[in-house]
C-alpha positions in Angstrom: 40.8 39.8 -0.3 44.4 40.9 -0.8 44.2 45.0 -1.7 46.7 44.9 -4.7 43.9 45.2 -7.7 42.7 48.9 -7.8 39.4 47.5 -9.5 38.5 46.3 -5.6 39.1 48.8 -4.2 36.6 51.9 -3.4 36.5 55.0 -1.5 34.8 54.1 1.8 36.1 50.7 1.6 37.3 48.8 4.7 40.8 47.7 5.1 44.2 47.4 6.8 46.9 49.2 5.6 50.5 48.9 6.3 52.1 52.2 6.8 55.1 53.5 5.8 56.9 53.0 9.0 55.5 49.4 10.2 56.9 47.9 6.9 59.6 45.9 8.8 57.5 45.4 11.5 54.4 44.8 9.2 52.1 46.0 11.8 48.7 47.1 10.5 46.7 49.7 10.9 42.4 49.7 10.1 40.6 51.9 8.3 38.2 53.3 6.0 39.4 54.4 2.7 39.1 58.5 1.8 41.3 58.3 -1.0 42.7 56.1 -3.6 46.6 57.6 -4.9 47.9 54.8 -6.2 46.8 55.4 -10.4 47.8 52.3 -11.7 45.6 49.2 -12.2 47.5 46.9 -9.9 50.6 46.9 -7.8 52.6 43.9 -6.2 53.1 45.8 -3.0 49.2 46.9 -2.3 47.6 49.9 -3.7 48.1 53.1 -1.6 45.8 54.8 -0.2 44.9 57.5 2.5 42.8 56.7 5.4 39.4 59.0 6.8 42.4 59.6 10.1 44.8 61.3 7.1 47.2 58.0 7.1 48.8 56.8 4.1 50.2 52.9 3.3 49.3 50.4 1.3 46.5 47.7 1.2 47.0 44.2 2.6 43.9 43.2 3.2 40.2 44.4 2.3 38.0 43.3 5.2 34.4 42.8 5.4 31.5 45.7 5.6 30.1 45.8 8.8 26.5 45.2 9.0 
């Protein structure tokens, strides 16, 4: 799943992000979600979040729990 609908997103969530920095690059960086700061209901660029490490970028991709 693509991470730019809020609604499937949740704290704790697994996902890559792209920060900031590795936009050009779009290097990716994985992650569990400690908090969701993007407000609106979607965005076209991935919803923005901040990682349980403290780094912030968007979401590309929501990956699978691990069982």
């Amino acid at each position: 799943m693509d991470g730019k609908n809020r609604a499937t997103i949740k704290i704790g969530s697994h996902v890559n992000i792209v920060l900031k920095e590795d936009q050009r690059s779009g290097e990716l960086t994985e992650g569990w979600v400690k908090d969701i700061l993007t407000s609106s209901k979607n965005h076209p660029h991935g919803i923005k979040v901040r990682l349980e490490t403290g780094e912030v970028g968007r979401v590309k991709e929501i990956l699978p729990d691990e069982d």
